[in-house]
RONULO-839714 format. One record per atom (N, C-alpha, C): residue in three letters; x, y, z. Coordinates in Angstrom, 1 decimal, always signed. Each point is the difference from the previous one (the first is absolute). Example, Ala and Ser with C-alpha at 12.3 -4.5 7.8 and 13.67 -1.06 7.14 Angstrom:
// residues 2
code ALA&u +13.2&v -5.7&w +7.8
code ALA&u -0.9&v +1.2&w +0.0
code ALA&u +0.9&v +1.2&w +0.0
code SER&u -0.4&v +1.1&w -0.7
code SER&u +0.9&v +1.1&w +0.0
code SER&u -0.8&v +1.1&w +0.8
***
This chain:
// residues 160
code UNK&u +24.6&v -16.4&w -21.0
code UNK&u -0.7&v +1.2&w -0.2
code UNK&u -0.9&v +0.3&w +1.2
code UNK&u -1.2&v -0.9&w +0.6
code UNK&u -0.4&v +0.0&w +1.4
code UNK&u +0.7&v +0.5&w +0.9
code UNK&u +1.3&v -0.9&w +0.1
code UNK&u +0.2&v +0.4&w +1.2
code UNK&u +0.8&v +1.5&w +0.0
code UNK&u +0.4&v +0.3&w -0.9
code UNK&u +0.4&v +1.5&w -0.5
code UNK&u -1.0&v +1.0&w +0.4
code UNK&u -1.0&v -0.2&w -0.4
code UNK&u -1.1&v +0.7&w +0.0
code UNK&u -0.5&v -0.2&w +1.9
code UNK&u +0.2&v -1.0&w +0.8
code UNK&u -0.4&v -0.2&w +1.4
code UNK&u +1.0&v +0.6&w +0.7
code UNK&u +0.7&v +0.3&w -0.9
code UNK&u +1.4&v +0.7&w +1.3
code UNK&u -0.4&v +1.2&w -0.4
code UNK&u +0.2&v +0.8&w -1.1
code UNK&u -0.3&v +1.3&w -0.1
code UNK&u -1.1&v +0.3&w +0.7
code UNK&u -1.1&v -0.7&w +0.2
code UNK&u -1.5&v +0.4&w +0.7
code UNK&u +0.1&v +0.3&w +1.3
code UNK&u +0.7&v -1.3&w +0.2
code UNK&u +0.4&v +0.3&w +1.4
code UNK&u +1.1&v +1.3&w +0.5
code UNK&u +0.7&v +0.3&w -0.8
code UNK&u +0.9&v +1.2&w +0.3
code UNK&u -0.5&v +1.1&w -0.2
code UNK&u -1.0&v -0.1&w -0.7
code UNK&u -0.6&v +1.6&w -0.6
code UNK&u -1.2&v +0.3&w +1.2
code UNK&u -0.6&v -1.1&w +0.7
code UNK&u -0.8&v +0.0&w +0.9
code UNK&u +0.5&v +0.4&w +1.4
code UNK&u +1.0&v -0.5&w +0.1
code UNK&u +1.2&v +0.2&w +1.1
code UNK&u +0.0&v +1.5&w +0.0
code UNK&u +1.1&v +0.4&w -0.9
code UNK&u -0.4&v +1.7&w -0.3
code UNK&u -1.1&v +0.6&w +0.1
code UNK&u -0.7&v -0.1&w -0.3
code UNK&u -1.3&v +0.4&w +0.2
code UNK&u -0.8&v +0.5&w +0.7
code UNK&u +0.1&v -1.3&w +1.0
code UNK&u -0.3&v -0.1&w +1.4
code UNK&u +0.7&v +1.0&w +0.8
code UNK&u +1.7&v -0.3&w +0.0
code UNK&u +0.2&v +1.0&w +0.7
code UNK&u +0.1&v +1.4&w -0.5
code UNK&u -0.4&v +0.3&w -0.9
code UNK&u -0.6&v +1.3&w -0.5
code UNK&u -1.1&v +0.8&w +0.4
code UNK&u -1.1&v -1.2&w +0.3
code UNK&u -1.6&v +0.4&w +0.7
code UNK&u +0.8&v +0.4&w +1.4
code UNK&u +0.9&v -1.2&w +0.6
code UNK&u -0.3&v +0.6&w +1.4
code UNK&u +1.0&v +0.7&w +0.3
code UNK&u +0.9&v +0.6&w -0.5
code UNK&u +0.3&v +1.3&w +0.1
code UNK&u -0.4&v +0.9&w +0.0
code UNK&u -0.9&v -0.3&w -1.6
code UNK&u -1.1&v +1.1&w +0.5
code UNK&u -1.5&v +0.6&w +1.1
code UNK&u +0.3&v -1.5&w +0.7
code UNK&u -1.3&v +0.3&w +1.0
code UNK&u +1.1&v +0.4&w +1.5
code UNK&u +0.6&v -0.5&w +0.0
code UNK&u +1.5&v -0.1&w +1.1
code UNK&u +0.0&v +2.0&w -0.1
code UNK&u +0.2&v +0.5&w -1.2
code UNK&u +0.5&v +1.4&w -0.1
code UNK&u -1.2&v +1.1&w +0.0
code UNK&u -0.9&v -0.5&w -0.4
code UNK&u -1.1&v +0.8&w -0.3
code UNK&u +0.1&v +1.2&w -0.7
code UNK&u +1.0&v +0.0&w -0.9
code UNK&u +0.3&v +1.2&w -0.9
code UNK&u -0.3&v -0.3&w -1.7
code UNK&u -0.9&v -0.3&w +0.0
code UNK&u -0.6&v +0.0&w -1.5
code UNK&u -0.1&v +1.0&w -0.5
code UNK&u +0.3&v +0.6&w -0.9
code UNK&u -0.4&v +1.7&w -0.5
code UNK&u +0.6&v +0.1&w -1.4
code UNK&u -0.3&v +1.3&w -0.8
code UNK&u +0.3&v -0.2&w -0.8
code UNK&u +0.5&v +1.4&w -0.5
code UNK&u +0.4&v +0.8&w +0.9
code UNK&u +0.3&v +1.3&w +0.5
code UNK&u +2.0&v +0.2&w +0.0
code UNK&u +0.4&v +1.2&w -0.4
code UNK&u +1.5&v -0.4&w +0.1
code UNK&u +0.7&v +0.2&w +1.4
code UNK&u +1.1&v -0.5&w +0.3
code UNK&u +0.6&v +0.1&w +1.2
code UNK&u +1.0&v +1.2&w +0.3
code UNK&u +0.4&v +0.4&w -1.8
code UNK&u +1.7&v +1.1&w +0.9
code UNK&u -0.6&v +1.0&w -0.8
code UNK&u -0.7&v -0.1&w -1.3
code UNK&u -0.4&v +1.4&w -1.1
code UNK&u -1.0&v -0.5&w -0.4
code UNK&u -0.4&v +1.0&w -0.8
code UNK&u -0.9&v +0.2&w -1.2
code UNK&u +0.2&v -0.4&w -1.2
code UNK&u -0.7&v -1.6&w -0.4
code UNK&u +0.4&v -0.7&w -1.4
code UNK&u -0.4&v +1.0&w -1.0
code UNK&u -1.1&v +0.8&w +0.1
code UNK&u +0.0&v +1.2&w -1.1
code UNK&u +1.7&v +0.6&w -0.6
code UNK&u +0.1&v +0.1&w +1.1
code UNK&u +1.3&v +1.1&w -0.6
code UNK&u +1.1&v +0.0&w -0.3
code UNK&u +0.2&v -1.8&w -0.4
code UNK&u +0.9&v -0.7&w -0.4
code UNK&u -0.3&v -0.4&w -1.2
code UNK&u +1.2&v -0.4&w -1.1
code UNK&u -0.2&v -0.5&w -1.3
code UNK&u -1.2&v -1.1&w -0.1
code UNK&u -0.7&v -0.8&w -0.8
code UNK&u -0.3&v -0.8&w -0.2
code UNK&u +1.0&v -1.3&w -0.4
code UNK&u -0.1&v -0.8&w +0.1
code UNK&u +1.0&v -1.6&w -0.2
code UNK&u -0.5&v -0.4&w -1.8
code UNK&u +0.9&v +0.1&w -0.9
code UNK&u -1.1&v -0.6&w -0.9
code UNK&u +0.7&v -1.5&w -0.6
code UNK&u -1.3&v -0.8&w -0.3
code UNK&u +0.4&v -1.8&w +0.5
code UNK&u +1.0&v +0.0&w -1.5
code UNK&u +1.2&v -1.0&w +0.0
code UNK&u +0.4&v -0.8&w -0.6
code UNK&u +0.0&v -0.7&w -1.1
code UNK&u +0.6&v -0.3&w -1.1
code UNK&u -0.4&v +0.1&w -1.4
code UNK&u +0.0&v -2.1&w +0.2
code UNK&u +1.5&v -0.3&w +0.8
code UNK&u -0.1&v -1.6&w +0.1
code UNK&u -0.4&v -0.2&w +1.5
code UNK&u -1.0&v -0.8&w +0.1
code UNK&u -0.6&v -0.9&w +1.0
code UNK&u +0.5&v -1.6&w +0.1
code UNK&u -0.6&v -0.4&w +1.1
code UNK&u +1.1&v -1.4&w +0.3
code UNK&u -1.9&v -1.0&w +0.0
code UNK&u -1.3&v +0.7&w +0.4
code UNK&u -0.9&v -0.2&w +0.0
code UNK&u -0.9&v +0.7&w -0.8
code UNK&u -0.7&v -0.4&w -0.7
code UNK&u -0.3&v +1.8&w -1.5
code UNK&u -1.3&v +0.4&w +1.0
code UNK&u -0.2&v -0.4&w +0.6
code UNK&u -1.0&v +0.6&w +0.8
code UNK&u +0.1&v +0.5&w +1.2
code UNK&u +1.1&v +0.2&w +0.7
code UNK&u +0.4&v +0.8&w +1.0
code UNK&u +1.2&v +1.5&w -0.2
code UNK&u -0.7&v +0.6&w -0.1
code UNK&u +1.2&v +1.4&w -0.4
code UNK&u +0.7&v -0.2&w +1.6
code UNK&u +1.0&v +0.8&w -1.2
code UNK&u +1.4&v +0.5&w +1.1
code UNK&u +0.4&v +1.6&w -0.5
code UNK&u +0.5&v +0.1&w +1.2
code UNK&u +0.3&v +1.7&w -0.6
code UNK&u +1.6&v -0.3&w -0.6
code UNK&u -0.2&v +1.1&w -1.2
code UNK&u +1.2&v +0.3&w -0.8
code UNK&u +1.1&v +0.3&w +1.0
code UNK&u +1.3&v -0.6&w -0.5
code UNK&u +1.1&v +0.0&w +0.9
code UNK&u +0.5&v -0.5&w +1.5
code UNK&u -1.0&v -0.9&w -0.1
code UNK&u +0.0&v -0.8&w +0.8
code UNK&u +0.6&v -1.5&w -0.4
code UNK&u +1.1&v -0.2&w +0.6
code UNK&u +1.1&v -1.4&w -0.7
code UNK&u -0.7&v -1.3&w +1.2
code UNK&u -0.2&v -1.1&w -1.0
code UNK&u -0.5&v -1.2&w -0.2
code UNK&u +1.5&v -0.4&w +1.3
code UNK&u -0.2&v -0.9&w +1.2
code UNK&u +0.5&v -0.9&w +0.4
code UNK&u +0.4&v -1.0&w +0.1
code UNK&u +0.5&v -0.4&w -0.5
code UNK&u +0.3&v -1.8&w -0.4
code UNK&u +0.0&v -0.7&w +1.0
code UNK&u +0.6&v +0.5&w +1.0
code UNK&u +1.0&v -1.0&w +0.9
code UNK&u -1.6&v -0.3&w +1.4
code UNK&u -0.8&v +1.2&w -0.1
code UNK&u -1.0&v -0.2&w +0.9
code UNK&u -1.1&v -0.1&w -0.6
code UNK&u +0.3&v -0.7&w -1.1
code UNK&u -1.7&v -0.4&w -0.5
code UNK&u -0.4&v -1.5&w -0.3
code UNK&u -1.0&v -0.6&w -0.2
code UNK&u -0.2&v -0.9&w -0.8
code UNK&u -1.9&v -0.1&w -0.7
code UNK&u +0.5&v -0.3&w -0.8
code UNK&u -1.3&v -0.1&w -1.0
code UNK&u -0.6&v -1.2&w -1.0
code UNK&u -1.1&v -0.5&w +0.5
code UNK&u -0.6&v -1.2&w -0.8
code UNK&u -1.1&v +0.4&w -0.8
code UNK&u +0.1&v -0.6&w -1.1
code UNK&u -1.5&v +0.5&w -1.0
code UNK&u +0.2&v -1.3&w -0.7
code UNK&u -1.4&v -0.2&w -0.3
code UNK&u -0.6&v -1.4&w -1.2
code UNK&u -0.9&v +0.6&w -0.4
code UNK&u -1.2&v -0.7&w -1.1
code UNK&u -0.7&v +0.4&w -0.5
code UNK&u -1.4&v +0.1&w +0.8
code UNK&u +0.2&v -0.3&w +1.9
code UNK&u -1.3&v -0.1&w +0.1
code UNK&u +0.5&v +0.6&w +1.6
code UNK&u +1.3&v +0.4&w +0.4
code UNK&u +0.5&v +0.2&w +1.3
code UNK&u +1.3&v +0.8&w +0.2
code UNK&u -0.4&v +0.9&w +0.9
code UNK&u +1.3&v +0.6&w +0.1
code UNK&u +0.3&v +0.7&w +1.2
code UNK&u +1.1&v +0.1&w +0.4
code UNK&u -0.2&v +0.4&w +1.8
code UNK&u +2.0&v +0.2&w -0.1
code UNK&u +0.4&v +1.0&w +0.8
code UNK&u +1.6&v +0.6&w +0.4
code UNK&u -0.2&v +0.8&w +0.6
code UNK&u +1.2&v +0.6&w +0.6
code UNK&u +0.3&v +1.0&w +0.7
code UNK&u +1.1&v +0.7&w -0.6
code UNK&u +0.1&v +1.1&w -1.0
code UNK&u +0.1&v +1.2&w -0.4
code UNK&u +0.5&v +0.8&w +0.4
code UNK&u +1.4&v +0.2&w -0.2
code UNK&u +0.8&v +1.4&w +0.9
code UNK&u +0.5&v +1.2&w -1.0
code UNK&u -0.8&v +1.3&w +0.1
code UNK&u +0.9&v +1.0&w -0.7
code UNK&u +0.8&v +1.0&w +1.0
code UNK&u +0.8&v +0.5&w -0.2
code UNK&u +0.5&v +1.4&w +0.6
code UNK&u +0.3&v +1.3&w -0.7
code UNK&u -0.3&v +1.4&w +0.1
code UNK&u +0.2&v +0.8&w -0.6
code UNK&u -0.4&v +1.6&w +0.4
code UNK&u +0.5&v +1.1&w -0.3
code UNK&u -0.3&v +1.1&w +0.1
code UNK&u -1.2&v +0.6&w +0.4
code UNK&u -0.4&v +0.2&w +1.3
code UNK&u -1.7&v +0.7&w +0.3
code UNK&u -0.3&v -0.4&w +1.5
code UNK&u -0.5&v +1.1&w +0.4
code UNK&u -1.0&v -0.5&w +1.2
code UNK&u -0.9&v -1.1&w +0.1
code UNK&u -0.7&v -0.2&w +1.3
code UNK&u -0.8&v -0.9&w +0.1
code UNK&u -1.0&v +0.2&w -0.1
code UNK&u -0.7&v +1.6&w -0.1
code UNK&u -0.8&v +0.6&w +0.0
code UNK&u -0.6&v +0.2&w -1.3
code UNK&u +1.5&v +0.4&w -1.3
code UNK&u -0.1&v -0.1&w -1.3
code UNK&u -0.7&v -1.8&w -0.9
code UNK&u +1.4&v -0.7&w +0.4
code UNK&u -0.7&v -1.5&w +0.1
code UNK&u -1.2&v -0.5&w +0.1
code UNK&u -1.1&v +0.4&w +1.3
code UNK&u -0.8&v -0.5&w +0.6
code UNK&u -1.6&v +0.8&w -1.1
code UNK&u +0.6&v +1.0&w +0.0
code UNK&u -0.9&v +0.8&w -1.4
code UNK&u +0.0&v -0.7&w -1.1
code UNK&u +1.2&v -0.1&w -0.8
code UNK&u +0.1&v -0.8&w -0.6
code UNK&u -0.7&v -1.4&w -0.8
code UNK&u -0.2&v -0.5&w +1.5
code UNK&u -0.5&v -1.4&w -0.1
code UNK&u -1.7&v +0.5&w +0.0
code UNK&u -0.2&v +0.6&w +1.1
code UNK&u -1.5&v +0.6&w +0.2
code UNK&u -0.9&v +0.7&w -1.8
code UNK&u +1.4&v +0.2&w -0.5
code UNK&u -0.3&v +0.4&w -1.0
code UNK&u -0.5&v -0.7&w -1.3
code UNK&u +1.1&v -1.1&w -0.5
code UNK&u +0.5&v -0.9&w -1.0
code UNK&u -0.5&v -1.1&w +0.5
code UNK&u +0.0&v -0.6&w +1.1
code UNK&u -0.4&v -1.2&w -0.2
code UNK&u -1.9&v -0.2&w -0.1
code UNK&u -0.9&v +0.6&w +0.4
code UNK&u -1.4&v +0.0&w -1.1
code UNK&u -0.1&v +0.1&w -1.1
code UNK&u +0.9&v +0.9&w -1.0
code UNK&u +0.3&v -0.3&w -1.5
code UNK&u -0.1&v -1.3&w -0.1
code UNK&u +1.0&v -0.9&w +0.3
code UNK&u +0.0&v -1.6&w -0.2
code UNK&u -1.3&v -0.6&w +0.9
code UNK&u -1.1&v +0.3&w +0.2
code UNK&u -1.3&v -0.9&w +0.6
code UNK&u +0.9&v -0.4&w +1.4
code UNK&u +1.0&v +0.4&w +0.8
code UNK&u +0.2&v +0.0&w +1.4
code UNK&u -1.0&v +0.7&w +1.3
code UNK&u -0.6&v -0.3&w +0.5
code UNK&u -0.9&v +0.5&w +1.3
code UNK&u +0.6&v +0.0&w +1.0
code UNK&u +0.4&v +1.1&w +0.4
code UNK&u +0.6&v +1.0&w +1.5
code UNK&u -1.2&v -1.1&w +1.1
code UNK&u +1.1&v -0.7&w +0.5
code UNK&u -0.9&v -0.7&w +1.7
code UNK&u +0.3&v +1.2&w +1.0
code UNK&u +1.5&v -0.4&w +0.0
code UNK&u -0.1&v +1.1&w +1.5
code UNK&u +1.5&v +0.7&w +0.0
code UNK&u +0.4&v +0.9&w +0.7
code UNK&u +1.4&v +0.4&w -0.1
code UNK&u +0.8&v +0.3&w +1.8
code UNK&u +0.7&v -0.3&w +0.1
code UNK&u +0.4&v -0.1&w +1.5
code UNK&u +0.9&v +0.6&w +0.3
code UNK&u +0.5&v +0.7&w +0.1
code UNK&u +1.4&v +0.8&w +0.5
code UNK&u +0.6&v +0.5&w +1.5
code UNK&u +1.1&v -1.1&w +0.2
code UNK&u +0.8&v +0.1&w +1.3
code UNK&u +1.3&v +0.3&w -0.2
code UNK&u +1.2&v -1.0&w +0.1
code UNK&u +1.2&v +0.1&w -0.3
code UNK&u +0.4&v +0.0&w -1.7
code UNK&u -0.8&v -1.1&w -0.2
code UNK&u -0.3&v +0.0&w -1.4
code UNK&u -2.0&v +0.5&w -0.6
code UNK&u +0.7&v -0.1&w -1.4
code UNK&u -1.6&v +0.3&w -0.4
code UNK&u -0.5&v -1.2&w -0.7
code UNK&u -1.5&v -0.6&w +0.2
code UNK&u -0.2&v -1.0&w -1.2
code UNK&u -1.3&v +0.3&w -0.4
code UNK&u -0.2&v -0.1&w -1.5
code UNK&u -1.1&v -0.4&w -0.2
code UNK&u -0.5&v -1.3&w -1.2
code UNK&u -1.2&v +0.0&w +0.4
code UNK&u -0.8&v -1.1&w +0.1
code UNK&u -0.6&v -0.1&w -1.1
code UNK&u -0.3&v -0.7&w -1.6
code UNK&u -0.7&v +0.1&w -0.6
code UNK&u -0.3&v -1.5&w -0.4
code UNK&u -1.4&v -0.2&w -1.0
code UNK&u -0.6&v -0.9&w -0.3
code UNK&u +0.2&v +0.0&w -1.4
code UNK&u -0.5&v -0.8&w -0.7
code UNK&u -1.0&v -0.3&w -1.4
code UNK&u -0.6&v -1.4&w +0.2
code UNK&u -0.2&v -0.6&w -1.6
code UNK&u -1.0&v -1.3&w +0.0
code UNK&u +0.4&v -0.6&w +0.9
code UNK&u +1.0&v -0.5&w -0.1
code UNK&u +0.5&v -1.8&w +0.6
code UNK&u +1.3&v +0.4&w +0.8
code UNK&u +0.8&v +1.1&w +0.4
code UNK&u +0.8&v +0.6&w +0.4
code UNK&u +0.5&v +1.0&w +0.7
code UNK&u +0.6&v +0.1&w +1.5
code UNK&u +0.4&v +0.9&w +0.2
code UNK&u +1.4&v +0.8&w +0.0
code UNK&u +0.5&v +1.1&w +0.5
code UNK&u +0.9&v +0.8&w -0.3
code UNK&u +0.6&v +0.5&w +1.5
code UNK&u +0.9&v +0.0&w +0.6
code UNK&u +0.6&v +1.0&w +0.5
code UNK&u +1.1&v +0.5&w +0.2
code UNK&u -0.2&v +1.6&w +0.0
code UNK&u +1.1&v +0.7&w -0.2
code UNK&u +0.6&v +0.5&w +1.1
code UNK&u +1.5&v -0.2&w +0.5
code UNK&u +1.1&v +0.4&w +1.0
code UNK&u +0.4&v +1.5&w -0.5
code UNK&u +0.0&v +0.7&w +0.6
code UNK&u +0.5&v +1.1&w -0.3
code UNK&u +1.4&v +0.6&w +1.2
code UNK&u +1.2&v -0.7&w +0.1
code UNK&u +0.7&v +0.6&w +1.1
code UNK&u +0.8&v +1.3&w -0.5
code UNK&u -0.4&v +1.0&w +0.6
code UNK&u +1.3&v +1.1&w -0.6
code UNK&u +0.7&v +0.5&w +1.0
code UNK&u +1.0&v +0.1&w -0.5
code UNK&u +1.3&v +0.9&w +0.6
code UNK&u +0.7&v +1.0&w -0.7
code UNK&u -0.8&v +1.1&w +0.7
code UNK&u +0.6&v +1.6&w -0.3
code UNK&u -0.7&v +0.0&w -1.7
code UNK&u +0.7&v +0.3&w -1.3
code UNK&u -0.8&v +0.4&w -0.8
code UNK&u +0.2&v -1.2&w -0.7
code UNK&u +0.0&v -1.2&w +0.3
code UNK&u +0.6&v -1.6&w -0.8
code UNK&u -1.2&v -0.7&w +0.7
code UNK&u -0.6&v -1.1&w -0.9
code UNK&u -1.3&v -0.8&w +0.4
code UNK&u +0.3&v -1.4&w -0.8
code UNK&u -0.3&v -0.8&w +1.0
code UNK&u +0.0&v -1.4&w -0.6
code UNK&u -1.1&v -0.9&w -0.1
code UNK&u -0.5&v -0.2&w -1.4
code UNK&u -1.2&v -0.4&w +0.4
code UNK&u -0.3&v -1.7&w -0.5
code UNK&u -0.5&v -0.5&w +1.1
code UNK&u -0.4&v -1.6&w +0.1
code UNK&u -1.2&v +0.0&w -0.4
code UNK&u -0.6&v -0.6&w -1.1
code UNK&u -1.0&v -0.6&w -0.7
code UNK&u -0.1&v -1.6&w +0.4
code UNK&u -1.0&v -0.2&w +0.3
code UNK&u -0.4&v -1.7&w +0.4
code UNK&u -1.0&v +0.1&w -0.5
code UNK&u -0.1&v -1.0&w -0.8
code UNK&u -1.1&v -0.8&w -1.2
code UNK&u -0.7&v -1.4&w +0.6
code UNK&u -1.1&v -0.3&w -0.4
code UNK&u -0.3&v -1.3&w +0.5
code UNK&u -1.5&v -0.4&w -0.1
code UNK&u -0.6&v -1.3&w -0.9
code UNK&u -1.4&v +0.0&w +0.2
code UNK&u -0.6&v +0.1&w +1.3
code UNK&u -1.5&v +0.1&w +0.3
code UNK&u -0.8&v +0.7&w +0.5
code UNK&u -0.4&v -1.7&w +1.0
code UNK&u +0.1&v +0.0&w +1.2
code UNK&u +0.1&v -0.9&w +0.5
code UNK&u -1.8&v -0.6&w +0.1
code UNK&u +0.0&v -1.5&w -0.5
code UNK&u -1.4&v -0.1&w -0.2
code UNK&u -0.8&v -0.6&w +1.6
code UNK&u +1.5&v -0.1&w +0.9
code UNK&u -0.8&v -0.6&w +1.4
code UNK&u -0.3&v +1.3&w +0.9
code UNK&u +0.1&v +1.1&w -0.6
code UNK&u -0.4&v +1.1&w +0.9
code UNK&u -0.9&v +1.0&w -0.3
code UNK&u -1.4&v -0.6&w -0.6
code UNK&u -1.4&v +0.2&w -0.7
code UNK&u -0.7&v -0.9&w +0.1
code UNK&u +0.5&v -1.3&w +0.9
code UNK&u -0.9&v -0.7&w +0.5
code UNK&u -1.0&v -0.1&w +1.1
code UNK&u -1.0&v -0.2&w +0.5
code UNK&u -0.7&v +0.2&w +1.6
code UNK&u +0.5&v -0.9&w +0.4
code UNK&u -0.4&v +0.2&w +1.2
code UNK&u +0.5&v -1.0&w +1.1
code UNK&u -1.1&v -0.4&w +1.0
code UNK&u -0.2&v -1.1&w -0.3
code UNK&u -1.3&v -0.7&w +0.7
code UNK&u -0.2&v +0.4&w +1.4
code UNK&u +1.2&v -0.6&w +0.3
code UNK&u +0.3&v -0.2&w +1.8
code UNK&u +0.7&v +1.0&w +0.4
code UNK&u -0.2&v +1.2&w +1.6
code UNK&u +0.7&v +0.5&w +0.3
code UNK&u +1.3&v -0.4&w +0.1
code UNK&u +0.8&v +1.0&w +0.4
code UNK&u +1.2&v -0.4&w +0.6
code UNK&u +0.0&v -0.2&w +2.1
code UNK&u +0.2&v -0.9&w +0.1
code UNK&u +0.2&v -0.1&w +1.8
code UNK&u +1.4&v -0.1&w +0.1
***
């Protein structure tokens, strides 16, 4: 169970990472849309079965099998989560901005280049969401994974 839990940390950290520095590499943090106006598009409304009861997904959006995997116990849980389905990224990315504070999720940050991700928190856990679309089809990557406890620590000694 350890070392389950030391490999996920380490992969979810991995991601992560290179998630920050894409985002400092791109300098396109915003939270603004890129091709329209999310007003003027449907709303996404979330899904009656969840694979996490605490992370919505939008309705009609089909569950991946083949590119996912998912661990849960009573005290830990961390995967990588693939849906694909009908909508923009624009629609999607509302969506989430939307639904995920319903479930006690907090918006970190949102980044948009080739892909879109964003970034959320709670207690012991964070979240992020891949959003790649093509044309009016979006596939979205959910990564799960506790909240890393070596990166809220100080650090005595510079770095040289």
């Amino acid at each position: 169970m350890r070392k389950n839990h030391t490999i996920f940390s380490h992969l979810f950290v991995l991601r992560l990472s290179s998630f920050v520095l894409l985002s400092l590499i791109t300098g396109c943090t915003t939270t603004y849309s890129r091709k329209s106006d999310p007003t003027q598009m449907p709303a996404l409304e979330p899904a009656a079965l969840l694979k996490f009861q605490d992370i919505p997904i939008p309705s009609g959006f089909a569950f991946s099998p083949d590119e996912s995997y998912a661990f849960q116990s009573t005290n830990f849980r961390a995967g990588i989560i693939t849906y694909k389905g009908r909508a923009t990224g624009d629609q999607v990315v509302a969506f989430f901005k939307e639904q995920m504070p319903m479930y006690n999720w907090h918006l970190l940050n949102i980044v948009e280049h080739s892909l879109r991700m964003l970034s959320f928190e709670k207690e012991q856990e964070t979240c992020v969401i891949t959003v790649d679309e093509k044309g009016n089809k979006s596939k979205i990557t959910l990564s799960i994974a506790p909240k890393s406890q070596g990166l809220n620590r100080k650090i005595d000694k510079p770095f040289k």
